[in-house]
VOROGU-649859 format. One record per residue (C-alpha): x, y, z; residue in one letter. Coordinates in steps of 0.25 Angstrom, whole numbers. Each point is the difference from the previous one (the first is absolute). Last residue first. Layout:
BEGIN
rec x=X	y=Y	z=Z	residuo=A
...
END
This chain:
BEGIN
rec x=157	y=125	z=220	residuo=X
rec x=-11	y=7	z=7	residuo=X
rec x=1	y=0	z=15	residuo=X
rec x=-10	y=-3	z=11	residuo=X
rec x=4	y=2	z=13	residuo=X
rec x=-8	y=-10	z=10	residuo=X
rec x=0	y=6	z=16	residuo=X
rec x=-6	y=-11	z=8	residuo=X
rec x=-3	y=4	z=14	residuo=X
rec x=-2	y=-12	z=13	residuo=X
rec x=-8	y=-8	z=9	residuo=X
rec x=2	y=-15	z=3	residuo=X
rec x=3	y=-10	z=-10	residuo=X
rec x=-13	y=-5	z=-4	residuo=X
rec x=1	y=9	z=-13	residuo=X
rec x=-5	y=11	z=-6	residuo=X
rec x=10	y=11	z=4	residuo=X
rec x=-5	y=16	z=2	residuo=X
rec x=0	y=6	z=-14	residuo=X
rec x=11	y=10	z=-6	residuo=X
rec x=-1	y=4	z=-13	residuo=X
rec x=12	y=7	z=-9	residuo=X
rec x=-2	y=2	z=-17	residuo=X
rec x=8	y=-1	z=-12	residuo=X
rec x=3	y=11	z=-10	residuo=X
rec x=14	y=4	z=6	residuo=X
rec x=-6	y=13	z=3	residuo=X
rec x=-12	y=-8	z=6	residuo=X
rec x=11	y=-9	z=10	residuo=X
rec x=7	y=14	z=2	residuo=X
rec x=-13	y=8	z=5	residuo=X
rec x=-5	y=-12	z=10	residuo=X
rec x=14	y=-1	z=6	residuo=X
rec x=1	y=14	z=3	residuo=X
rec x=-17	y=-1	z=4	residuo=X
rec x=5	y=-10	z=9	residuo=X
rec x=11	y=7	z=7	residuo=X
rec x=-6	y=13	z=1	residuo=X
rec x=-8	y=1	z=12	residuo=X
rec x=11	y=6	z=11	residuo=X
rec x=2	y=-11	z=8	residuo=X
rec x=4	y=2	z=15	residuo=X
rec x=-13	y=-3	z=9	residuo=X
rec x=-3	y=-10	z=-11	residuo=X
rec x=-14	y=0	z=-4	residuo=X
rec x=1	y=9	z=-14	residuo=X
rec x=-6	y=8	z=-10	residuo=X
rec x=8	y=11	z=-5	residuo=X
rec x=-3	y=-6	z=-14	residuo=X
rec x=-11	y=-7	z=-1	residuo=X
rec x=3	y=-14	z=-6	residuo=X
rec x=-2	y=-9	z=12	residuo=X
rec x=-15	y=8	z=3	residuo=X
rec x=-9	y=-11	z=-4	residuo=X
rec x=8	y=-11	z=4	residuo=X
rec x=-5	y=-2	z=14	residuo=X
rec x=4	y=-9	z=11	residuo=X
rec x=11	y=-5	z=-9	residuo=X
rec x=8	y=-11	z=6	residuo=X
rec x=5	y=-2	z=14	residuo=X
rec x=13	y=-4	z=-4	residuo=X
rec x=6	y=-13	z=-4	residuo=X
rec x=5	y=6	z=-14	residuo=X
rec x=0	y=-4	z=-16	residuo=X
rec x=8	y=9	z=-9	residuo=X
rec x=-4	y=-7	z=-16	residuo=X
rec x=5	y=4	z=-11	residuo=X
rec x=-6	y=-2	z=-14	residuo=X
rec x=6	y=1	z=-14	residuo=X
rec x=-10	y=0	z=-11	residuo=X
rec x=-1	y=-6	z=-15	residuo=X
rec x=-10	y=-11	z=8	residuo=X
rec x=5	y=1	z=17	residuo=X
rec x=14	y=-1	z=0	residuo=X
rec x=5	y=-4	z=14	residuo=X
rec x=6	y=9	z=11	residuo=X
rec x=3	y=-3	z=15	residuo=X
rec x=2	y=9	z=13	residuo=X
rec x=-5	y=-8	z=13	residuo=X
rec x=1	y=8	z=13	residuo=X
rec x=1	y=-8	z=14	residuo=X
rec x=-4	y=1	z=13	residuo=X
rec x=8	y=-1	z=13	residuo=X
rec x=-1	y=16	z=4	residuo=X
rec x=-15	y=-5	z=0	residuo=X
rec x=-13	y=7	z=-3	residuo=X
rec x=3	y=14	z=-1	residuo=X
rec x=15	y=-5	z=-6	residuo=X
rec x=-8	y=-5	z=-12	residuo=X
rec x=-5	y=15	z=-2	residuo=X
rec x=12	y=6	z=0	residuo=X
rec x=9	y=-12	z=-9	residuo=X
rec x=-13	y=1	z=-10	residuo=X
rec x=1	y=17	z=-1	residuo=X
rec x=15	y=-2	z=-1	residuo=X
rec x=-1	y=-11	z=-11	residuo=X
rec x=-10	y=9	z=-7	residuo=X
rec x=11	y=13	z=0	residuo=X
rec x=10	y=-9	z=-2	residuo=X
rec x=-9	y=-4	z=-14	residuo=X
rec x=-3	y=14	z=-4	residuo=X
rec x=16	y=5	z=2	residuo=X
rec x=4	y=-11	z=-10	residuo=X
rec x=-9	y=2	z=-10	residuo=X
rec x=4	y=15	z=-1	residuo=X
rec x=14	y=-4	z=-1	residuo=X
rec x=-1	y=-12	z=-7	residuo=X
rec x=-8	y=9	z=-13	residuo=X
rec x=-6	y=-12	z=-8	residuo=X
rec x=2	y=-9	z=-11	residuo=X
rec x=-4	y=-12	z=5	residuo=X
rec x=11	y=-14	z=2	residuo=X
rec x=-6	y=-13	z=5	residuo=X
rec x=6	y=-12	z=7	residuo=X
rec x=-12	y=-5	z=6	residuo=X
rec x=-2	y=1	z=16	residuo=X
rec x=8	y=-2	z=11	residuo=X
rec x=-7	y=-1	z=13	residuo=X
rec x=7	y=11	z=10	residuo=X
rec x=-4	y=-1	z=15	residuo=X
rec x=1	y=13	z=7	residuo=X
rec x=4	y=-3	z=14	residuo=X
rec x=-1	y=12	z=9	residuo=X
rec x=6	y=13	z=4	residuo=X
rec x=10	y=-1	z=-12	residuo=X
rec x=-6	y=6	z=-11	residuo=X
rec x=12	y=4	z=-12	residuo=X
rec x=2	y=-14	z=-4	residuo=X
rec x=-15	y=1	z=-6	residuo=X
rec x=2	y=11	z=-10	residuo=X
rec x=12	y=-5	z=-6	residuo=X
rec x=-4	y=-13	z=0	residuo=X
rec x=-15	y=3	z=-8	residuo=X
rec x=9	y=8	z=-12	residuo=X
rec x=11	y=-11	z=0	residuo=X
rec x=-13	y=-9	z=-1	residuo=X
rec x=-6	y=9	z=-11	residuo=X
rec x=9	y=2	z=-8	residuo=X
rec x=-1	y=14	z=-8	residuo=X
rec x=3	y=5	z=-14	residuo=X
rec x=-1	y=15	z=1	residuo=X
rec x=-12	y=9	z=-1	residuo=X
rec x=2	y=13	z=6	residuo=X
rec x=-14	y=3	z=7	residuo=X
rec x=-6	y=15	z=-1	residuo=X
rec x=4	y=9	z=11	residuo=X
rec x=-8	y=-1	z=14	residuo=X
rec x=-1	y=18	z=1	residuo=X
rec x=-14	y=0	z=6	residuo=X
rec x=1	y=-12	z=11	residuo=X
rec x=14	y=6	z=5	residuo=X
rec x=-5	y=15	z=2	residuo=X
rec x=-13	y=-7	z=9	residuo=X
rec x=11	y=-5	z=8	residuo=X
rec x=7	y=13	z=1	residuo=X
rec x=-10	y=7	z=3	residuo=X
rec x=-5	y=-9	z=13	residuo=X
rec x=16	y=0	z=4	residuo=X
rec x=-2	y=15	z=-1	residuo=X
rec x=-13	y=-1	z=9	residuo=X
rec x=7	y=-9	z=9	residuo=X
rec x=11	y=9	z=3	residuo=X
rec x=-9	y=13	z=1	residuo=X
rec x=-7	y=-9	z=11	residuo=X
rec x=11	y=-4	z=8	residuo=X
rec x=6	y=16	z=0	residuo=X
rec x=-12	y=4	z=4	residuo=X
rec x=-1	y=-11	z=12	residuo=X
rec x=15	y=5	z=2	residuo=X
rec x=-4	y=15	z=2	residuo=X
rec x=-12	y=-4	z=8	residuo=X
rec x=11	y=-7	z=11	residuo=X
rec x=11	y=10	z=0	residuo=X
rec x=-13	y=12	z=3	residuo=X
rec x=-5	y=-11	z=11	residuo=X
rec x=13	y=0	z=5	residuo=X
rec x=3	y=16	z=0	residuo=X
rec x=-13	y=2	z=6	residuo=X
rec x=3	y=-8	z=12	residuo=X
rec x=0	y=11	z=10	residuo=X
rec x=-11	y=6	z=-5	residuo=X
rec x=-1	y=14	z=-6	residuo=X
rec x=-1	y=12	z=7	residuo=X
rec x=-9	y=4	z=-7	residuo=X
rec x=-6	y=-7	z=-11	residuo=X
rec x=2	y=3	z=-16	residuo=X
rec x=10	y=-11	z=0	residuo=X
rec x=-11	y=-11	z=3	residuo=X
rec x=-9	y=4	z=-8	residuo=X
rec x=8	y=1	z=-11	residuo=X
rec x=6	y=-15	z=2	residuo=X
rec x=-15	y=-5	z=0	residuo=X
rec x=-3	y=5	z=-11	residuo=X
rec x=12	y=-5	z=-7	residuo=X
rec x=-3	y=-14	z=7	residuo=X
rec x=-13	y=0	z=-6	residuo=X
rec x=3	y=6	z=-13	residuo=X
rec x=10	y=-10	z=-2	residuo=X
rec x=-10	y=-12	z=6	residuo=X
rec x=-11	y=5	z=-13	residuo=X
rec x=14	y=1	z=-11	residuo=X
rec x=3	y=-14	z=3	residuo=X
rec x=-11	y=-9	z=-2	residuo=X
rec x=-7	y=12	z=-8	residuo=X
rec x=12	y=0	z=-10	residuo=X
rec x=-3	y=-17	z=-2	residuo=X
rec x=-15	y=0	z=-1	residuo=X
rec x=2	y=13	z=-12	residuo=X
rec x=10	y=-8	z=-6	residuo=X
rec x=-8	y=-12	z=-1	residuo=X
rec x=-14	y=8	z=-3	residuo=X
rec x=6	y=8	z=-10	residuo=X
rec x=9	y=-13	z=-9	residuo=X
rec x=-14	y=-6	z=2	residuo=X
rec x=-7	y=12	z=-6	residuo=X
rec x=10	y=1	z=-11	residuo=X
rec x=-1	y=-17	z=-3	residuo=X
rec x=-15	y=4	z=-1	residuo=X
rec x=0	y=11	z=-10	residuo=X
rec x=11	y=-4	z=-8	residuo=X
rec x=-9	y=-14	z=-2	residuo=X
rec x=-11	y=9	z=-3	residuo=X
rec x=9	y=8	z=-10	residuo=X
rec x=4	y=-14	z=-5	residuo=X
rec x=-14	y=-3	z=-4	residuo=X
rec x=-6	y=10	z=-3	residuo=X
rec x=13	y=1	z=-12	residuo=X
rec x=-1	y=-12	z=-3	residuo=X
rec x=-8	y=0	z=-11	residuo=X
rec x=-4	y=-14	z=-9	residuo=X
rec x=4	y=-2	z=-14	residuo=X
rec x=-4	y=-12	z=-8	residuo=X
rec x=3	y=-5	z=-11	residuo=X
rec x=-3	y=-12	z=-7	residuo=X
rec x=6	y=-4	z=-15	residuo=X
rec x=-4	y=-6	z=-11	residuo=X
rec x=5	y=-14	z=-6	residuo=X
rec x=-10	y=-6	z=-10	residuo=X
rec x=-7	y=-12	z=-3	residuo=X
rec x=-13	y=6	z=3	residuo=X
rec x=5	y=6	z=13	residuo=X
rec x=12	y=-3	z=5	residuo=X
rec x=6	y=6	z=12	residuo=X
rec x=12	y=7	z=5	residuo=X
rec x=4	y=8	z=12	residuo=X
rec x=4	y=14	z=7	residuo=X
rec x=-1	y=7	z=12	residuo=X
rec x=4	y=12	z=3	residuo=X
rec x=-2	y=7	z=15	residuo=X
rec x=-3	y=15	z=-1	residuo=X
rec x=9	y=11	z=6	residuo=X
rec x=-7	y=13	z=-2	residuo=X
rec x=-7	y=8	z=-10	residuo=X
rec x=-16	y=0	z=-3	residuo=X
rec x=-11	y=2	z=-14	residuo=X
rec x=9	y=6	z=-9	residuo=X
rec x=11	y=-11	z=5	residuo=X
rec x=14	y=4	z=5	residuo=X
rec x=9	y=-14	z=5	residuo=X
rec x=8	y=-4	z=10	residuo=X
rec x=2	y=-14	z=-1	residuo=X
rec x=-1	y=-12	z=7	residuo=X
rec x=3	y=-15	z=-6	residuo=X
rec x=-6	y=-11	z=-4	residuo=X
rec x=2	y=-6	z=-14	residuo=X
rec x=14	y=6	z=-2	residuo=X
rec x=4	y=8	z=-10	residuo=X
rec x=-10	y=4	z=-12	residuo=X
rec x=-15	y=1	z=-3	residuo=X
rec x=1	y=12	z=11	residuo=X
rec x=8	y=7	z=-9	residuo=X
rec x=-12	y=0	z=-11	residuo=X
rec x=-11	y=3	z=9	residuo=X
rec x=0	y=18	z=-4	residuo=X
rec x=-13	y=-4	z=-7	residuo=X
rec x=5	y=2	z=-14	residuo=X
rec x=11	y=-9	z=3	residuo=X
rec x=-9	y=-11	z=5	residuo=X
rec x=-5	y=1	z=-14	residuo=X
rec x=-15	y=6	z=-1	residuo=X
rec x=-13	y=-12	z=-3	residuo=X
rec x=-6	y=4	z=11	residuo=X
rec x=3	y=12	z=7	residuo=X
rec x=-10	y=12	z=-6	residuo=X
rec x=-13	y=-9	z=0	residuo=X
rec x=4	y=-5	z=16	residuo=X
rec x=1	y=15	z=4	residuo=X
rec x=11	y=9	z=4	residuo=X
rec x=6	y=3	z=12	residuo=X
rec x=12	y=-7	z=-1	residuo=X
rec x=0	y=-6	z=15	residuo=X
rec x=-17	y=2	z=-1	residuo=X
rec x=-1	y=-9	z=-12	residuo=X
rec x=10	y=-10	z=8	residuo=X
rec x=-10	y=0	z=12	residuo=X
rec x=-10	y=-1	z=-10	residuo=X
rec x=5	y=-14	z=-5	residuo=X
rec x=7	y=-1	z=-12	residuo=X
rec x=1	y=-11	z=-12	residuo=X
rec x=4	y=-2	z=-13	residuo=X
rec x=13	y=11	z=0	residuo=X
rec x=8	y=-3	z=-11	residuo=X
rec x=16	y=-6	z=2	residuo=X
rec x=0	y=-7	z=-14	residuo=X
rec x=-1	y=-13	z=8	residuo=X
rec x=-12	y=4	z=7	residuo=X
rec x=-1	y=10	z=13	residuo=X
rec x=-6	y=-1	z=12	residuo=X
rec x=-3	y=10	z=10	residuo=X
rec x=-5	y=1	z=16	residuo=X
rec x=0	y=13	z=7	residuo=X
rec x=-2	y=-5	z=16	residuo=X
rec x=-12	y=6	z=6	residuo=X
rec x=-10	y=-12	z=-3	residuo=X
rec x=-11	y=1	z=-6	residuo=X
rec x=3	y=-3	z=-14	residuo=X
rec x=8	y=-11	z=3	residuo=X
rec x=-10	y=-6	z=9	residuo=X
rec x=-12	y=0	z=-10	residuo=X
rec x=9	y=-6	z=-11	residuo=X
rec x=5	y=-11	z=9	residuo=X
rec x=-16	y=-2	z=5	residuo=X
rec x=-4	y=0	z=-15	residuo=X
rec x=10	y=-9	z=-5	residuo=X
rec x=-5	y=-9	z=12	residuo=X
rec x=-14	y=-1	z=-3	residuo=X
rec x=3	y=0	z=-16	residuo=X
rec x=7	y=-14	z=3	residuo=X
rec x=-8	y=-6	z=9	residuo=X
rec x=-11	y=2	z=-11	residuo=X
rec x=9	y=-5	z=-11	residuo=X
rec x=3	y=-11	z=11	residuo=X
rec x=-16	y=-4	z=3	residuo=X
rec x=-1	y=2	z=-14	residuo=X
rec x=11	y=-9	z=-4	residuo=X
rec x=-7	y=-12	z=9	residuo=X
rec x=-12	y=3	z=-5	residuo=X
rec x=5	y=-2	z=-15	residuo=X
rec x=7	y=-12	z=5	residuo=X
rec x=-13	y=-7	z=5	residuo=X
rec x=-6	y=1	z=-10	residuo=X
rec x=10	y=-3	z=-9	residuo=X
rec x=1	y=-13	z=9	residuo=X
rec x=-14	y=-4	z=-1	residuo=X
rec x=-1	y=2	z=-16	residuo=X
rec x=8	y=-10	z=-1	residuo=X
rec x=-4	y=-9	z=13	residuo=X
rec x=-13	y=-1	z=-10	residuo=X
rec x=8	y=-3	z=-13	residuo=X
rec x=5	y=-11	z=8	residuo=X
rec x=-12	y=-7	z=4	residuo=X
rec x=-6	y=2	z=15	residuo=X
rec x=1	y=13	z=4	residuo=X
rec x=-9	y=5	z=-9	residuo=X
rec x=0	y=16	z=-3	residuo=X
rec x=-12	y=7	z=1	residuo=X
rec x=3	y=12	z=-9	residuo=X
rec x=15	y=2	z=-3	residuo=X
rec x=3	y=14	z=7	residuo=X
rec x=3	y=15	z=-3	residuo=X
rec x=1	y=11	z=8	residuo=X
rec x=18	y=-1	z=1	residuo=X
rec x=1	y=7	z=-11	residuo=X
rec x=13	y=4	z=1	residuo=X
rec x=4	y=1	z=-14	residuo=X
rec x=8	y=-13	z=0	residuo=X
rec x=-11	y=-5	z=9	residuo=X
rec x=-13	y=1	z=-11	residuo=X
rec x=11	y=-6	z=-10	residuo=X
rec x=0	y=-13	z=9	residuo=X
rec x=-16	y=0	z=1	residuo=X
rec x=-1	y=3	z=-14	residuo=X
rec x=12	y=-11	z=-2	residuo=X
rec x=-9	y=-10	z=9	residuo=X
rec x=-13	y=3	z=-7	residuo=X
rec x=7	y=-4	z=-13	residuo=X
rec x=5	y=-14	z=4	residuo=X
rec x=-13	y=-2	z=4	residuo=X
rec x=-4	y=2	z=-13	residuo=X
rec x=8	y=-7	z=-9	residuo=X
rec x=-2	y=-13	z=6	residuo=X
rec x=-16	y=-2	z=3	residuo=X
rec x=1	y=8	z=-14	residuo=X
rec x=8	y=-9	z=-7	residuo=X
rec x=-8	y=-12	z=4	residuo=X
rec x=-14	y=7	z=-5	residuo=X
rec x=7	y=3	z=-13	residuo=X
rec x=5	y=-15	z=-1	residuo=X
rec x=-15	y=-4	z=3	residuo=X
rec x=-5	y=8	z=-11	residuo=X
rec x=10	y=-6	z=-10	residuo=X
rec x=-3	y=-12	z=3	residuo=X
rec x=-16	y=3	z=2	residuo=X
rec x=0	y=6	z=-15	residuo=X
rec x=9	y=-9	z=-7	residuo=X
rec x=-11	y=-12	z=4	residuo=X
rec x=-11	y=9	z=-3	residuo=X
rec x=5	y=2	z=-14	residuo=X
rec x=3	y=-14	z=0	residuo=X
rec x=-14	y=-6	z=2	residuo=X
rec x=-5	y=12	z=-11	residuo=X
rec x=8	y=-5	z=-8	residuo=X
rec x=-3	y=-15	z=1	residuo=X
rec x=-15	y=2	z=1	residuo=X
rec x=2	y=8	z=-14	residuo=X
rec x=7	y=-10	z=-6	residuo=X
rec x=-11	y=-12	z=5	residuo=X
rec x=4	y=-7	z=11	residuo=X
rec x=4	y=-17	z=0	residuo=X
rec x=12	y=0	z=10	residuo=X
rec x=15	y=1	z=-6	residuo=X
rec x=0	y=16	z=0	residuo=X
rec x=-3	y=2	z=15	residuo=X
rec x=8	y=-10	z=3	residuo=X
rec x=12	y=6	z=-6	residuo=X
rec x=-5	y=14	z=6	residuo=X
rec x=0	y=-7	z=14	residuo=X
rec x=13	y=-6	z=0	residuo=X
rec x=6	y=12	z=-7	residuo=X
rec x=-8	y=10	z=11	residuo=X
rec x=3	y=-9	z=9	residuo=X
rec x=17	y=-1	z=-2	residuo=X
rec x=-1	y=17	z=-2	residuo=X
rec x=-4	y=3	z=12	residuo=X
rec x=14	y=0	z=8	residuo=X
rec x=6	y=8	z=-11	residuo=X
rec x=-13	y=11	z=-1	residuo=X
rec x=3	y=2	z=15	residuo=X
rec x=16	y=0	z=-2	residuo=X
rec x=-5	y=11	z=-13	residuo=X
rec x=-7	y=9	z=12	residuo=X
rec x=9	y=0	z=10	residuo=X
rec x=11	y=4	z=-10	residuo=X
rec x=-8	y=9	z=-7	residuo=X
rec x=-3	y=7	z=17	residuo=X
rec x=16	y=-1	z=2	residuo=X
rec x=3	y=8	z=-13	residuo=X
rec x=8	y=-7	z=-11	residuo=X
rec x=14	y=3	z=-2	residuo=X
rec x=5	y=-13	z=5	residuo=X
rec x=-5	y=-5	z=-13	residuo=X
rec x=-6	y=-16	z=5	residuo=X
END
C-alpha cells in the first residue's frame, strides 16, 4: 500500500480489503444461481452498495474519534481548556481516551489558573512596593517598571518602556558588580542606594533584573540611633564623674568660705582634691577607650597559622591550666596582630571567669574547620552567661575592674575579618561553663 495515502484511505481500502473475499464468494454465487439479468444486476448493485457502505460506516467509527481527539488536543494548544469529550466511557479504549484528555485539560487549567494567580500576585507586589524595580531585554530595553521606579525617573510607564538603559541614566548600573551600593542622582531622589542586579530568561531570552532600593533613610536612621547611643553612654559616664565633682567642689567652697575654718579643713580639702583627681583620671581613661573603638584600623591580611597563632595567645595566661587541643593544620589570611589581641582578650575573660568558680579549673582552646570556615572554640568552667543581652555593649561591664570594651574589641576585628564572634553558655552535662566560638573566613 503507497505510503502517501491519508490514514482515513487507508482505513478505508483495508476495509474494502478485508471484504473483498465475500463479496467475490457472494457475486460468483450470485451469477451461478438460475436469475434473470436484470435480477442479477440488480443483486450485485445491492451487494456493492452495503460493501461499500459498510466500509464507510468502519472508516467513520475510526476517523472520527480520531478527530475529536485532535480538536480537543488543538483546543489545548491555544489554551482552551472549555472543551470536553462528551460522556466519555471508561470502559473501552476510545473511552479512557477521551477520559484522559479530559482530564489533562482540567489539569492544565487548574495550573493556567495557578499560573495567572501567582503572576498577578508578583506583579501586584512589584508595583506596590517601595523598591524601583527594572528589567531590561537582551538589547538592554526597559520591558517593565514599577511606580516606584516611574517616581525614581519621574516619568510615566508610556514614556520608559521600550527606552535603552542609557536613555534612562541605568546604563552604568547594568555593569560592575551584581550587588553593590552607589551614590547616585536620580530626578525623582539622590543618595546611596543599594544595587542589585541578575539575569532571567523570558521567552528563550536573557533579560536582565534591576532593582534599586535607597539607603539613604535607612542609614541616617541607623546615624541617628548609633548618635544617641554614643550621647546616652558618654552622657552616663560624665554624670558619674562630673555629678561627685561638683559635689565635692561645692563642698570644698563652703568649707573655705567659713570663719574660722575647722581644724581639719586642710585634710578634707587633700582628700576632695584626690576624689577629683580620681574622677578626672577615669573620665580620661573613659575617653581614651572609646578613642580606641573609633580608630581600629582595617586588618592587614597576611598568611596565618592557626596553631602557632592559638600557642601564642595561650602560653601568655598562666593563672590557670589552659588546656590546648590541636586542631587541623590550617593557614587563613589574616591580620595576626589584630587576631592575636582578640583571642587573649577571650582567654583572659574564660581564665577570669573560670577562677569565679575554682582556681583549679581549667580553660579548653581548640580549632576545627567547620565547612569553608575556621572555628575556634574557648571553652570555660565558670559560672556561664547569666545574660547575653548586653555582652556586646560597649562600656557594659560586671567586673568591679573591667572597662566594657573587651568584647566589642573582639566582636569588631572577627566582622573586619569578615567572620563573626558568639559566646553561648555550654550545652553539655559537664557542669557550668562559656563557649566563645570565633568564626573566620578562610
Amino acid at each position: 500500500m503507497p505510503k502517501n495515502l491519508k490514514h482515513e484511505t487507508r482505513i478505508l481500502l483495508l476495509t474494502l480489503l478485508s471484504g473483498t473475499p465475500a463479496v467475490a464468494l457472494s457475486l460468483w454465487l450470485l451469477w451461478r444461481a438460475d436469475f434473470s439479468n436484470s435480477s442479477r444486476g440488480m443483486l450485485t448493485a445491492a451487494v456493492l452498495a452495503i460493501w461499500w457502505g459498510l466500509a464507510q460506516v468502519v472508516r467513520e467509527r475510526v476517523v472520527r474519534p480520531l478527530q475529536t481527539a485532535s480538536n480537543l488536543l488543538s483546543a489545548l494548544r491555544e489554551e482552551d481548556f472549555s472543551v470536553r469529550a462528551r460522556s466519555p466511557r471508561r470502559d473501552d479504549v476510545l473511552g479512557e481516551l477521551m477520559g484522559e484528555i479530559n482530564t489533562l485539560s482540567q489539569t492544565l487549567r487548574d495550573q493556567r489558573l495557578g499560573a495567572l494567580e501567582a503572576s498577578a500576585l508578583v506583579r501586584t507586589v512589584m508595583t506596590e512596593i517601595e523598591v524601583a524595580v527594572f528589567t531590561f531585554d537582551e538589547a538592554q530595553r526597559l520591558q517593565f517598571v514599577n511606580r516606584a521606579g516611574e517616581r525614581l525617573l519621574t516619568r510615566p510607564l508610556e514614556q520608559l518602556l521600550g527606552r535603552t538603559a542609557q536613555e534612562l541614566g541605568l546604563g552604568e548600573l547594568l555593569n560592575g558588580e551584581p550587588a553593590q551600593t552607589v551614590q547616585v542622582n536620580f530626578s525623582g531622589g539622590t543618595g546611596r542606594w543599594g544595587i542589585r542586579r541578575n539575569s532571567f530568561r523570558r521567552e528563550g531570552r536573557p533579560h536582565q533584573l534591576l532593582v534599586l532600593s535607597d539607603l539613604s533613610r535607612a542609614l541616617r536612621d541607623e546615624e541617628r540611633l548609633a548618635w544617641q547611643r554614643i550621647v546616652r553612654v558618654i552622657g552616663h559616664e560624665l554624670n558619674n564623674s562630673l555629678a561627685p565633682i561638683k559635689s565635692i567642689a561645692g563642698t570644698m567652697g563652703t568649707m573655705l568660705s567659713k570663719t574660722p575654718r575647722p581644724g581639719d579643713w586642710e585634710s578634707d580639702l587633700q582628700n576632695g582634691l584626690t576624689i577629683i583627681a580620681s574622677r578626672a583620671d577615669s573620665l580620661s581613661r573613659f575617653m581614651d577607650a572609646y578613642s580606641r573603638l573609633a580608630r581600629l584600623p582595617s586588618p592587614r591580611l597576611q598568611p596565618l597559622k592557626v596553631g602557632d597563632w592559638v600557642q601564642r595567645a595561650a602560653r601568655l595566661e598562666t593563672r590557670v591550666k589552659v588546656e590546648l587541643k590541636p586542631g587541623p593544620d590550617i593557614t587563613i589570611h589574616a591580620d595576626g596582630d589584630q587576631l592575636e589581641q582578640l583571642l587573649i582578650n577571650l582567654i583572659r575573660n574564660a581564665v577570669e571567669a573560670t577562677l569565679e568558680i575554682s582556681p583549679q579549673g581549667r580553660v579548653t582552646v581548640t580549632w576545627t574547620k567547620s565547612g569553608e570556615s575556621l572555628e575556634v572554640l574557648v571553652d570555660d568552667e565558670g559560672p556561664g552567661l547569666s545574660n547575653s543581652t548586653n555582652l556586646f555593649v560597649p562600656f557594659f561591664t560586671t567586673k568591679p575592674s573591667g572597662s566594657g570594651i573587651g568584647l566589642v574589641l573582639c566582636r569588631q576585628i572577627a566582622e573586619a575579618h569578615g567572620g563573626s564572634l558568639t559566646l553561648e553558655n555550654r550545652r553539655s552535662a559537664a557542669g557550668s561553663g562559656c563557649v566563645a566560638r570565633l568564626r573566620l573566613p578562610p
